[in-house]
N, C-alpha and C positions, 0 to 999 in steps of 0.2 A: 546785630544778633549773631550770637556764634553755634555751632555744631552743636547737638548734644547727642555723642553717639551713645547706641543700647539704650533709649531714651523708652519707657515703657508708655502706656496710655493712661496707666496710673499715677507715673510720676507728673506724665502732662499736667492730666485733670489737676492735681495738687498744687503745680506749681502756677497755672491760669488761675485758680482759686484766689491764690496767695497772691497773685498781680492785682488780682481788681478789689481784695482785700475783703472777700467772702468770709465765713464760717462755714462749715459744713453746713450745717442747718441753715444757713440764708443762702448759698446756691438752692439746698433740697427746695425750700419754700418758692424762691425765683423759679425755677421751673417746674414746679408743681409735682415733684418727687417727693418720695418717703426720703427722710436722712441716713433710714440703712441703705436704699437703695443707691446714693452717692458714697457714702463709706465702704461698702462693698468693693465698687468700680478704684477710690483712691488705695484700697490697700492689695488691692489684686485681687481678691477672692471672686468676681466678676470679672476676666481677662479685656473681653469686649461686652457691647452696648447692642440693644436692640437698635433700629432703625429710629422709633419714635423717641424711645428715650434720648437718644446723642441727638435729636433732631430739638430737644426741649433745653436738654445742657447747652448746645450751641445759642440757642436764642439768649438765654440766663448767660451766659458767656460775652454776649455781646457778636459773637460769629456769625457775620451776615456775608451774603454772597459768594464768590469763588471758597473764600477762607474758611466758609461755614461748610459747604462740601466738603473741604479736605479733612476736616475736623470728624464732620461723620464719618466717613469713612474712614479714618486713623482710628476713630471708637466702636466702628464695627470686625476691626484688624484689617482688613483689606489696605492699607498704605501706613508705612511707618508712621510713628506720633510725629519724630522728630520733622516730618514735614510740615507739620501745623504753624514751627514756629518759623519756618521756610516760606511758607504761605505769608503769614501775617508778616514778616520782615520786608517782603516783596510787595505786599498791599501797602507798607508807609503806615499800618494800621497800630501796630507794636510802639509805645514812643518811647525816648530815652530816658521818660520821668520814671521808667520802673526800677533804675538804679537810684541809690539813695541819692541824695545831692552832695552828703559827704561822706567819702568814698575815696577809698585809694589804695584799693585791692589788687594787688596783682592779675596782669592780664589772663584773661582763660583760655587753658590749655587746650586746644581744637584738637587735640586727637589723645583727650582725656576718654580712658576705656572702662568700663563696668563700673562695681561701688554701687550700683544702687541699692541695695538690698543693703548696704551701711551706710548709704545718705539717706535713706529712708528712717531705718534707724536710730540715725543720728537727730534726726528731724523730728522723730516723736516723743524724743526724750526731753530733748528743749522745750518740747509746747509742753511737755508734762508739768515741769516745772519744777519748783524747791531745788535740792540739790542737783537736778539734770542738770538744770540751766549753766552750769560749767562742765566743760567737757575735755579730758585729757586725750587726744590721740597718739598713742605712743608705738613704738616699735622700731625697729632698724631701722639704718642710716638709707637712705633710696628709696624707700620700701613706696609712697607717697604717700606720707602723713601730709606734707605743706601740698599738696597737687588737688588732694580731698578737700583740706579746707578750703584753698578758694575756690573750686568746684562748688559745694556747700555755700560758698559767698555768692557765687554766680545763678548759682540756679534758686536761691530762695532769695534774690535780690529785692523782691518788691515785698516784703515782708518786715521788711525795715526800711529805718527814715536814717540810719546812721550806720557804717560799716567801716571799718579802723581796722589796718592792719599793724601788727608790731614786731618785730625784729628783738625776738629778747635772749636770743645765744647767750650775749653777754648782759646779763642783769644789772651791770653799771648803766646801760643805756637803755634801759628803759625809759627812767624819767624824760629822758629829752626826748621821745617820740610822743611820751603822754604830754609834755609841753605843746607839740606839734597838734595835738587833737585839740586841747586847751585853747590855743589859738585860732583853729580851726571854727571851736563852739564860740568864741567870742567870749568867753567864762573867765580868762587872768589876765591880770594888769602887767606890763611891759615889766621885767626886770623881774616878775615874782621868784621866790626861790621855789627849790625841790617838794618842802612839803606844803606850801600856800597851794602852791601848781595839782599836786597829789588828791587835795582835801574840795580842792574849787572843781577839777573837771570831774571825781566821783560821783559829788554833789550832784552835779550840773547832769549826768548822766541817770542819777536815780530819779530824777527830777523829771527827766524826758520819755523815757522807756524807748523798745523799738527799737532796740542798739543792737549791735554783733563787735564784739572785741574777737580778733584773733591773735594769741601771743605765739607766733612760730617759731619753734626749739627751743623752747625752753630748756633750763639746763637740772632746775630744779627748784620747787613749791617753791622754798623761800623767795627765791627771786622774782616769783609772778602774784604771791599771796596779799601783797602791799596794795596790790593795782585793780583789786577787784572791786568793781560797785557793789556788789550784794544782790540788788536786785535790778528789779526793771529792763533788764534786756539779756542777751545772750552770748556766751563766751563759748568757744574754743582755744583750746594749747594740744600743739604739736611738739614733742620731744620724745626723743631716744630712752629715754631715761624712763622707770618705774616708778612707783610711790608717790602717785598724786591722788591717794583714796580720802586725804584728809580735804584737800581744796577741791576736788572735781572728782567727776565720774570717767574713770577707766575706762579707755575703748581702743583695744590690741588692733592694731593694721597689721595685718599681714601679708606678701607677697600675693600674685594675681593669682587666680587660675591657670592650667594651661587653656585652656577655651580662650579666655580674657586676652592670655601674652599670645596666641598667635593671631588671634584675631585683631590687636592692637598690632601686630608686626605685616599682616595681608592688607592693613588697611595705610599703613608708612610704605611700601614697599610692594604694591601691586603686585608683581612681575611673579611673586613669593609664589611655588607650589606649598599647600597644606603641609609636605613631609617637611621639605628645608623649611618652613616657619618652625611646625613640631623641636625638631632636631636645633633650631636656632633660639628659639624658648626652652628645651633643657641644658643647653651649655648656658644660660644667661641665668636660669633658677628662676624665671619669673619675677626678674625684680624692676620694677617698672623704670627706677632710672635708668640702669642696664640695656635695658629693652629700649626707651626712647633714645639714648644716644646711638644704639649700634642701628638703629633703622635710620636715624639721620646720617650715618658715615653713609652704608649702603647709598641712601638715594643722592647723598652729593657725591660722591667716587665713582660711583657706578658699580663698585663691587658685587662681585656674586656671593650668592649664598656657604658653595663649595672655599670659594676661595680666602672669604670672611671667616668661617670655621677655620679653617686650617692657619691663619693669621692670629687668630683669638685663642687657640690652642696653643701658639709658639710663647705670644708675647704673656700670656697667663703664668707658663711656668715658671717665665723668667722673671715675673715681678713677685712670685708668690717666693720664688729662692730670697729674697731680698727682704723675707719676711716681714711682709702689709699685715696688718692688722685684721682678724677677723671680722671684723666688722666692715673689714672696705670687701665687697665680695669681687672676687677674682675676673667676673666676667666686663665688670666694671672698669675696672683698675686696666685690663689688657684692652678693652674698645679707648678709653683717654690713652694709653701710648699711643696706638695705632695711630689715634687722628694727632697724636702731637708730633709721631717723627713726619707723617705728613706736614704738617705745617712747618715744620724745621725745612725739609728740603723745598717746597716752595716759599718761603716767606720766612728767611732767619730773624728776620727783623719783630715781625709779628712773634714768631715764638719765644722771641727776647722778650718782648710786654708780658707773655702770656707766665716765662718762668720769674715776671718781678711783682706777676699780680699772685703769684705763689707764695709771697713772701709777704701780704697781707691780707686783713680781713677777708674772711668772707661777706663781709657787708657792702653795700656800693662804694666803688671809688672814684673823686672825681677827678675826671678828665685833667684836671688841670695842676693836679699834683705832679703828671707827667710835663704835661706841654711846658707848664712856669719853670721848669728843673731840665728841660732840654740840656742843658750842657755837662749835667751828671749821666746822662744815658750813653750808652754803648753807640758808636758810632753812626751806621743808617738811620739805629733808631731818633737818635736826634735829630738827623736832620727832616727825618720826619716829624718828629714833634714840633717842628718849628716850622713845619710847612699845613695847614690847616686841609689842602685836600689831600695829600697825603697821607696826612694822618688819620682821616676818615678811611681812607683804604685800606689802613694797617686795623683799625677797630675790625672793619667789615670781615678780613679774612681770619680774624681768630673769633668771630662770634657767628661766621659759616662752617665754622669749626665744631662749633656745640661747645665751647672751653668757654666760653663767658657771657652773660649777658649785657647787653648795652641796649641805655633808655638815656632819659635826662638827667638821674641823679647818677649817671658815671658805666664805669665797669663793674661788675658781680660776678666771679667766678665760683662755683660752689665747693664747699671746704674737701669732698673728697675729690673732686677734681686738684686741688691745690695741691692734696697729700701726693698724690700720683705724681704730679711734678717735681716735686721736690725732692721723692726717692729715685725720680731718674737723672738726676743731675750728679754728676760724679761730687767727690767729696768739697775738691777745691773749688768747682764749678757755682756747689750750692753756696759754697762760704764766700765767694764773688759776688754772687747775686745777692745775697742776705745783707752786706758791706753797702752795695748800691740801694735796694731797698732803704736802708734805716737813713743812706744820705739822703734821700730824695724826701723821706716823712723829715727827715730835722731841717729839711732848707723850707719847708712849708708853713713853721710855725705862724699863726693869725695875730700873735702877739695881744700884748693889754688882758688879759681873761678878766677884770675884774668889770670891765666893758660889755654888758649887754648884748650891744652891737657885732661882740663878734663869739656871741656863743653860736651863731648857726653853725658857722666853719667849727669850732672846737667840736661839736659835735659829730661832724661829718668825719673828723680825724681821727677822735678820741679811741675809736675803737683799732684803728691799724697802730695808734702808737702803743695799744695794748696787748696785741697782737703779736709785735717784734719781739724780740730777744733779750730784753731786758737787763737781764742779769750775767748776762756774759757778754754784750756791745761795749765796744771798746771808744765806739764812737762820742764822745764828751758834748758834742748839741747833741744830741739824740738824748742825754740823762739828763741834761738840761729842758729838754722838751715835754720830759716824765714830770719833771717840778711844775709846770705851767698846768701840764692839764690837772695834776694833782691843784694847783692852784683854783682853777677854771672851775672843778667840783665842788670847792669849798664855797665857793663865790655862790654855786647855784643850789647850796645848801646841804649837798651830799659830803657828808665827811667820812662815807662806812667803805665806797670804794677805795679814797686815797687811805684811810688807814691800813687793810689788807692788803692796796701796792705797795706800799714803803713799809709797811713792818716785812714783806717778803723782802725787797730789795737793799732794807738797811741790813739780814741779817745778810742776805748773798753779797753785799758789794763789803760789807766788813769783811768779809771771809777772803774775799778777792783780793779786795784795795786796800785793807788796813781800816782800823778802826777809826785812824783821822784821817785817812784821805777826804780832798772837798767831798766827793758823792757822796761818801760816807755818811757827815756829816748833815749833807744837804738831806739825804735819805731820812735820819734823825729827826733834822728840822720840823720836816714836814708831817713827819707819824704825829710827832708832839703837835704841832697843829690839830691834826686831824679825832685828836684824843679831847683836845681843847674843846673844840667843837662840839663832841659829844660828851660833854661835861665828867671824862674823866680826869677831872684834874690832880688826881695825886700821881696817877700815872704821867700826866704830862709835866706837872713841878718834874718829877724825879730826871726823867729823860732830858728835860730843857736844861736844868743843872748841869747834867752831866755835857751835853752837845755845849754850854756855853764855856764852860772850862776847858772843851779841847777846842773850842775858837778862839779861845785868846791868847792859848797856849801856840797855837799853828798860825791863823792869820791876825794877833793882837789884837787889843781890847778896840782899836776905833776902826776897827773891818768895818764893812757896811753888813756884813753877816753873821760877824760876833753882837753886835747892836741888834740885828734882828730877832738870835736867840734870846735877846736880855730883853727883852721887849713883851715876848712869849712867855718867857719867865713870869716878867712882873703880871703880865694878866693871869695865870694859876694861882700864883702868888695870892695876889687879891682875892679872887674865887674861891680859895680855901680859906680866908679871913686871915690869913700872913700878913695884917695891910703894912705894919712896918717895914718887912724885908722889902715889899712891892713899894713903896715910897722912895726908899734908901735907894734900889737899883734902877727906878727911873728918874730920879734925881740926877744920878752920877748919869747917866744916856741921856738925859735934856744937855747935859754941859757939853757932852763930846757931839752931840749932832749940832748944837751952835757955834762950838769951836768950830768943827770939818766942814759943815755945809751953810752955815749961815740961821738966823734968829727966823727968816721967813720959808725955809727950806719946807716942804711937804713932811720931811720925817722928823726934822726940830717941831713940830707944828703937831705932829703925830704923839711926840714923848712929853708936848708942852699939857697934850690933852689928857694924857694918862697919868700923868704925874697929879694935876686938877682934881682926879676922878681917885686916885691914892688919897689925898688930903681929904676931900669930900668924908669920902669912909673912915679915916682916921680920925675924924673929927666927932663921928656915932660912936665912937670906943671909950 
């Protein structure tokens, strides 16, 4: 059981309610109350309880002995609520069964402050139902939109039988976490694609009720509006962004109070007089990321309040001359220097990870994209990556840092923390690192995508190879590694990200490389795929034409990837009923793949089938 500070006797009452899976009216009944009388007490309008009443909730509660004292008295006001759940944790009485069974919510913030008065809110819109039951929490970047919702996961936890968190920054990877849940409910069969996975865990989900989906950052409706069950249980989305009145209901986060921010800073930082918290909550603006990082620098540095103001005043000017984005607030952006030239002068080595986890996702990273790549890494760092307990002590000092998180699924640095990093690295410095980065994601490729077996890793990847620099990496595995996971998508039935990546990167790397350069064309290859896929095929005929004429012109006609544009071809071909042309050019690509590779080759075998499936059709005409 974790903290609940500002925890009221209201919220108590609600959330015990909600644990033993009462109604209002069947606590009322159980303890032989009116149901105003309980309603009253759950919405505050009764602050505290007489003696006999909390003495009848306690029994209906199941609160016997020491615990049931504390509870009286928490409902008489005589002792915080939040003791109750301090009491029961310590009785052994509280058990783990009140988190769902499946679950994998991020851990709770112990020195999460206020909000109740908007988890409460939040709380009676979803029981309302109809369109509540989606809920948009939006507002700037730090503000805690993601800190709310799983606060909201944590405290209404026994209220659901299922809670799923999702990671949907980038809406190409959505599906693979709803695959994760999918597997989770036991609902899709091994190898299913994107929308079998889509259609089965919705299903599966309307079917059960009692849910909680959280899709955190969203970027925008369309990217989250695919993934919704409808009914049956209850959603939450956090994102920065506006304009979620048509899938969910609007609900503006806004910075703390100052009540809230110094109170949350006297309670990180004991030592704090009222004025220095005051004065240390108007230079930070109350923005709660702001605030929890600079109270964790104080309590690991020992810094004072005087001497932290006066640091956050210097290093503020200087990153705001460097013009940061509005949206990164200043007080924010100057507490990450402070603790990063800290960790530069004790730990160069640590603050080498920390400026290479600058250079990818915000999403987790695994450990071992480092450790497997030791020999790409800057000097100490390798040889601690190659040393296992050294390398846990290079984690430990950039995640006592507050610069990143570390759990089992890797590293997590958070994206305004990254941005900070990477506008303090001088010009050459960044384009050092950015160079090392994309080597270390291209020496990682999982290989095979068409393999099942190794979408968990392309997943784990997909998002930092989406992340890197795309369009100006000069690095050639690295555009080779873009083709896989474009591959990888295809395989698991998504063909709408890798369109949008290679229609951006055919038209940037033509600009760059030339209309025939390989990328070029590989970029081509793969759009018309991708077009294929979603059944526009007169777009992909036109495109695949054009990429196969400058493949045979640059790598001739028996390349293994002039063959594979002509291959692409003939299936358009056929799907616009061309069947002749689509006969004619896999005819001529059966002879050169048994010429070059032999009659039992995988891709003579491939052109022996398509040429079959040409004639089939030719034969309806």
């Amino acid at each position: 059981m974790t903290e609940q500070p500002s925890l009221s006797f209201a919220g108590l009452l609600r959330q015990l309610r909600g644990e033993v899976k009462l109604t209002q009216e069947e606590l009322a009944e159980a303890a032989g109350l009116s149901p105003r009388a309980v309603s009253d007490l759950e919405r505050g309008i009764n602050r505290t309880a007489r003696k006999d009443t909390a003495m009848l909730l306690a029994g209906a509660l199941g609160m016997t002995g020491p615990v049931g004292v504390v509870f009286v008295e928490a409902a008489r006001g005589r002792t915080p609520a939040v003791d109750v759940l301090t009491a029961l944790e310590r009785s052994g009485r509280r058990p783990d069964a009140v988190r769902p069974r499946l679950w994998n919510i991020p851990a709770r913030n112990r020195a999460f402050t206020g909000r109740d008065d908007l988890l409460a809110a939040v709380r009676e819109r979803l029981l309302a139902g109809h369109s509540a039951v989606v809920q948009a929490l939006h507002g700037m970047g730090g503000v805690g939109k993601t800190q709310l919702a799983a606060e909201y996961a944590h405290r209404f936890a026994g209220s659901y039988d299922l809670a799923w968190w999702i990671n949907a920054e980038q809406g190409g990877l959505i599906g693979d976490q709803i695959a994760g849940l999918g597997q989770a409910l036991v609902c899709i069969p091994a190898g299913a694609g994107s929308e079998a996975v889509r259609a089965a865990v919705l299903a599966e989900l309307r079917h059960r009720g009692r849910w909680l989906l959280i899709f955190d950052n969203a970027g925008a409706p369309a990217d989250v509006a695919p993934w919704l069950p409808g009914d049956g249980g209850h959603v939450l989305i956090t994102s920065r962004e506006r304009g979620w009145d048509e899938v969910a209901t609007p609900v503006e986060v806004d910075v703390l109070t100052r009540t809230e921010s110094t109170k949350m800073l006297r309670r990180r930082v004991p030592r704090l007089t009222k004025a220095d918290a005051d004065r240390l909550a108007a230079e930070l603006g109350d923005l709660p990321l702001a605030i929890a990082q600079a109270a964790g620098f104080m309590v690991e540095t020992g810094t004072p309040a005087s001497q932290y103001l006066s640091l956050l005043q210097t290093r503020a000017g200087q990153l705001l001359d460097r013009g940061a984005p509005g949206s990164y607030p200043h007080s924010l952006a100057a507490a990450t220097a402070v603790i990063t030239a800290r960790l530069f002068d004790h730990d160069p080595a640590a603050a080498e990870l920390a400026s290479l986890c600058a250079f990818l996702a915000p999403e987790p990273i695994p450990e071992d994209l480092f450790t497997s790549a030791a020999g790409l890494l800057p000097g100490e760092l390798a040889a601690r990556a190659a040393d296992p307990l050294a390398w846990r002590q290079t984690l430990a000092h950039m995640a006592r840092q507050s610069l990143a998180r570390i759990d089992h699924r890797g590293l997590q640095m958070h994206r305004l923390t990254q941005a900070i990093l990477r506008d303090r690295l001088t010009p050459a410095c960044a384009s050092a690192t950015r160079r090392r980065a994309e080597a270390i994601l291209a020496a990682s490729d999982p290989g095979d995508p068409p393999n099942p077996a190794t979408w968990v890793r392309w997943a784990q990847l997909m998002p930092h190879v989406l992340t890197a620099d795309l369009a100006t990496t000069d690095n050639p595995a690295l555009r080779q590694l873009v083709r896989r996971v474009c591959w990888y998508l295809i395989e698991r039935g998504d063909a709408r990200t890798p369109r949008e990546l290679m229609s951006n990167l055919h038209q940037q790397w033509r600009d760059r490389l030339g209309q025939d350069h390989e990328h070029t064309l590989m970029a081509a290859h793969y759009l018309a795929w991708a077009l294929l896929e979603m059944g526009r095929y007169a777009e992909a005929r036109d495109l695949n034409q054009d990429t196969l004429a400058r493949r045979r012109r640059v790598l001739g006609e028996d390349h293994p990837d002039t063959l594979n544009s002509a291959h692409n071809l003939a299936l358009g071909l056929r799907m616009l009923g061309e069947v002749r042309a689509a006969r004619d050019l896999d005819h001529d690509s059966l002879a050169r793949q048994r010429r070059i590779q032999g009659q039992d080759h995988p891709s003579a075998l491939r052109s022996a089938n398509n040429l079959a499936a040409d004639l089939r059709e030719f034969g309806k005409t």
